[in-house]
Backbone atoms as SQL, in Angstrom:
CREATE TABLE atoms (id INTEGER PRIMARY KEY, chain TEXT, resi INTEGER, resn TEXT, atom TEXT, x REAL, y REAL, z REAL);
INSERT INTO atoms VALUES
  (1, 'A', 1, 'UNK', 'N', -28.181, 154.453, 373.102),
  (2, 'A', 1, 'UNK', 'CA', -28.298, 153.359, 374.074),
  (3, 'A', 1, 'UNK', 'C', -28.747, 152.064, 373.402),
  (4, 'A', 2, 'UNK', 'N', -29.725, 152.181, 372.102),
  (5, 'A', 2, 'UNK', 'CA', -30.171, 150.962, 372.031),
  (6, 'A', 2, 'UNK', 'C', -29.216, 149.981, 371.218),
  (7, 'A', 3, 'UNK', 'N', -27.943, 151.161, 370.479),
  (8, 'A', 3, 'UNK', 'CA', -27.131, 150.131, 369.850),
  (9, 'A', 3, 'UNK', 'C', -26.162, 150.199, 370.839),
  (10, 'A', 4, 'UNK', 'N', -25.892, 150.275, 371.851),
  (11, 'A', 4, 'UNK', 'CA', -25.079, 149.761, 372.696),
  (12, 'A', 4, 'UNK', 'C', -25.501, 147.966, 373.154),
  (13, 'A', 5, 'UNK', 'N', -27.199, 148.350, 373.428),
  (14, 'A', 5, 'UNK', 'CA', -28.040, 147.270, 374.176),
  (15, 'A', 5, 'UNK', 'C', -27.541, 146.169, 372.797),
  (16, 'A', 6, 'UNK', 'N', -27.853, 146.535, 371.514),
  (17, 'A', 6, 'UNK', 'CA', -27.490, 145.354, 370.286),
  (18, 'A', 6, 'UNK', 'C', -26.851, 145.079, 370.423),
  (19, 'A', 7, 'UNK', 'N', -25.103, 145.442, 371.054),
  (20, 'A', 7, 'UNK', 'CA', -23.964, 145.133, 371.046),
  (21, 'A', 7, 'UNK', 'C', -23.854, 143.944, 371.507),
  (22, 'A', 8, 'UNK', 'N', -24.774, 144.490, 372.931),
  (23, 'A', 8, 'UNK', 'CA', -24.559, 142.890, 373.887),
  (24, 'A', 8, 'UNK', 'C', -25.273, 142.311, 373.712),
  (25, 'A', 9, 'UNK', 'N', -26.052, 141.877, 373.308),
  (26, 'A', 9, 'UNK', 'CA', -27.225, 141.338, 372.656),
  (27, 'A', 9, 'UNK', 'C', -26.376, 140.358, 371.505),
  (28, 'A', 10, 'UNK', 'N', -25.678, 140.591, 371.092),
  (29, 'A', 10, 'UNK', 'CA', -24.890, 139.992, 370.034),
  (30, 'A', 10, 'UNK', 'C', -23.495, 139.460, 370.570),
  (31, 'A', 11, 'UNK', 'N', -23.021, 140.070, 371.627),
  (32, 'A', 11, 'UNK', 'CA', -22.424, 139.464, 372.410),
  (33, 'A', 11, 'UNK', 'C', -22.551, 138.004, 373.067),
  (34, 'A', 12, 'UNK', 'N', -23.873, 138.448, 373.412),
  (35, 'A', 12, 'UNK', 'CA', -24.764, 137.072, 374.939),
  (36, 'A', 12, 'UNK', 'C', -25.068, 135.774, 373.262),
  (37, 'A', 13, 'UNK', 'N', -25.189, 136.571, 372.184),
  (38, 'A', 13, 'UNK', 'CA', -25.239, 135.465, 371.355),
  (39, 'A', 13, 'UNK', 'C', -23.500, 134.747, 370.889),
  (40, 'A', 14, 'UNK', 'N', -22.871, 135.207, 371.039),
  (41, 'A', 14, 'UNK', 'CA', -21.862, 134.778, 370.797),
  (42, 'A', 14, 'UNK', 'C', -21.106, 133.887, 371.873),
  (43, 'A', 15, 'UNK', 'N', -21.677, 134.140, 372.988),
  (44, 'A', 15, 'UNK', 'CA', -21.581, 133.729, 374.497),
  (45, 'A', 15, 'UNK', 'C', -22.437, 132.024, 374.153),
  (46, 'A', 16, 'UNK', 'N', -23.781, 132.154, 373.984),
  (47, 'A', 16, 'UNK', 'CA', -24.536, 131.131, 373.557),
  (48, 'A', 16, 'UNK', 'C', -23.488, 129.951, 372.297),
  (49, 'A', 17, 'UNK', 'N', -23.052, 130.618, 371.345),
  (50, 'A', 17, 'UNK', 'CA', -22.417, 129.955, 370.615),
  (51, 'A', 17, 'UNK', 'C', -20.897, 129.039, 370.911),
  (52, 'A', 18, 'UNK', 'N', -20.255, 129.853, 372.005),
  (53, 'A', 18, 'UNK', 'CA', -19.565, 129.191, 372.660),
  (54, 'A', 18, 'UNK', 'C', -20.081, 128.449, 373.337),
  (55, 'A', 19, 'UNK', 'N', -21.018, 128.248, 374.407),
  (56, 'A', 19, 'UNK', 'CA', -21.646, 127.319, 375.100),
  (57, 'A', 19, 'UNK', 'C', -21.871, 125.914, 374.163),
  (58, 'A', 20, 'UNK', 'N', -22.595, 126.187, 373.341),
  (59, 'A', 20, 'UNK', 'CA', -23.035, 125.319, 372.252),
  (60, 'A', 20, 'UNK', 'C', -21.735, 124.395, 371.913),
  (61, 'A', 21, 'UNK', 'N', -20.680, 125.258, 371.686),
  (62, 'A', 21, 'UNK', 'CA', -19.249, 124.524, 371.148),
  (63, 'A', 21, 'UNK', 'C', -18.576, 123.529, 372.434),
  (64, 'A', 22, 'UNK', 'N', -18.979, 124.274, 373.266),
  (65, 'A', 22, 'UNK', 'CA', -18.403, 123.397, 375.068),
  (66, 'A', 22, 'UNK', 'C', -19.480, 121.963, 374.769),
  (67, 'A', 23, 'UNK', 'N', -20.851, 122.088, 374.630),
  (68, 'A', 23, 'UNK', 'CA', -21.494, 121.360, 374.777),
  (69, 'A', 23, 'UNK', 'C', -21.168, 120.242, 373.869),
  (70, 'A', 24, 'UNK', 'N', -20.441, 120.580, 372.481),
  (71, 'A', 24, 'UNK', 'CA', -20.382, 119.565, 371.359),
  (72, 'A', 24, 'UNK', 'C', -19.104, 118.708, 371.959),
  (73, 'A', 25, 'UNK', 'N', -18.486, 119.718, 372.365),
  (74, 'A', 25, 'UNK', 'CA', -16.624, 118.879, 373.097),
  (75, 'A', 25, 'UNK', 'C', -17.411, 118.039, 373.944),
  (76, 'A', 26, 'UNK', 'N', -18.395, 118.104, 375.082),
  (77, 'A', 26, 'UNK', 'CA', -18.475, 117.424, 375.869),
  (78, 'A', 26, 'UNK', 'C', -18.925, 115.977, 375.823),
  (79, 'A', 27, 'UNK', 'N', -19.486, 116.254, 374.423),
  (80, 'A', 27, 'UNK', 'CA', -20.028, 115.113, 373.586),
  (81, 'A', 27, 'UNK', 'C', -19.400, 114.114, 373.463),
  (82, 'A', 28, 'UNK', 'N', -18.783, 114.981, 372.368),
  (83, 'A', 28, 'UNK', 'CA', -17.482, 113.936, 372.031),
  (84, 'A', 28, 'UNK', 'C', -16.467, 113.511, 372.663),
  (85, 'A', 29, 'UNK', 'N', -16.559, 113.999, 374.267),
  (86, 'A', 29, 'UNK', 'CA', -15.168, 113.212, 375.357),
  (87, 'A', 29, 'UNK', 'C', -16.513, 112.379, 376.086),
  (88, 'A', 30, 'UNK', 'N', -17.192, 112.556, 375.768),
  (89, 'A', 30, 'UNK', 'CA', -18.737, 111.179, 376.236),
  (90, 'A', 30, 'UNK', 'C', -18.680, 110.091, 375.328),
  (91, 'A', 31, 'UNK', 'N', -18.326, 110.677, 374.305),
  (92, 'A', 31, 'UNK', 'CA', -18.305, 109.692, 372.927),
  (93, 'A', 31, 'UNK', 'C', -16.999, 108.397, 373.150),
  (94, 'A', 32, 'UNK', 'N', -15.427, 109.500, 373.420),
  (95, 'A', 32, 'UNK', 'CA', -14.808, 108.819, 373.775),
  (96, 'A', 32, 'UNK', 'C', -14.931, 107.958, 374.825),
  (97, 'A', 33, 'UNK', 'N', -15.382, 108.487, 376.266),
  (98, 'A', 33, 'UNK', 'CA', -15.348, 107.423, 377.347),
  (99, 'A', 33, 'UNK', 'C', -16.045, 106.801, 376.857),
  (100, 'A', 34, 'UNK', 'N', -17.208, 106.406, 375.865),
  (101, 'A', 34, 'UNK', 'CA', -18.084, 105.206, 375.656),
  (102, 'A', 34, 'UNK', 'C', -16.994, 103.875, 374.568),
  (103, 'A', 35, 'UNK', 'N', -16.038, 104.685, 374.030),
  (104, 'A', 35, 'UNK', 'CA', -15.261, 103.593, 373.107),
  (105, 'A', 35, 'UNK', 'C', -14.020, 103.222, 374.424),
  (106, 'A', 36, 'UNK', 'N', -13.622, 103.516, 374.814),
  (107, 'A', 36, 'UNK', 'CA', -13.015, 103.635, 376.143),
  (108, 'A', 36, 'UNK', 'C', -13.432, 102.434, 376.561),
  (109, 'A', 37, 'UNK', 'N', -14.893, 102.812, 377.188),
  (110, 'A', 37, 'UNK', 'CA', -15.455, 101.188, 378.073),
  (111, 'A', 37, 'UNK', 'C', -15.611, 99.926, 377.420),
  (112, 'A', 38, 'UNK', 'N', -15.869, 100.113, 376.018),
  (113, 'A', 38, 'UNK', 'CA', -15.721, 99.073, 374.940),
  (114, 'A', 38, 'UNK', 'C', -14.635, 98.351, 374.616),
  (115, 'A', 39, 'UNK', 'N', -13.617, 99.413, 374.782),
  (116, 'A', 39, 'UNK', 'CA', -12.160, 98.693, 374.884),
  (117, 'A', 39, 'UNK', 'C', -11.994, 97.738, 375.580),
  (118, 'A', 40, 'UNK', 'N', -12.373, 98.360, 377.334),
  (119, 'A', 40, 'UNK', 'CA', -11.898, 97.543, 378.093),
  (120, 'A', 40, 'UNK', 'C', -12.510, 95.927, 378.057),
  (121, 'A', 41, 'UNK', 'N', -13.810, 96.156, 377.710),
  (122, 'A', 41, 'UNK', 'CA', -14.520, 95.237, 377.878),
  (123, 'A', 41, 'UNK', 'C', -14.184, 93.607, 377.182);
């Protein structure tokens, strides 16, 4: 059972690491709308 429990455990971290990667994209399309408004300006 408990290396089952590691499995996901390493899973929910890999879960975290995707999150992390969503979070960096979201960045950088924040990044863009900020050169975006600069454009217009």
């Amino acid at each position: 059972m408990k290396e089952g429990e590691t499995e996901r455990n390493e899973t929910k971290e890999g879960e975290t690491e995707r999150n992390e990667t969503k979070e960096g994209e979201r960045r950088r399309n924040e990044m863009k709308e900020g050169v975006r408004e600069r454009n217009e300006t």
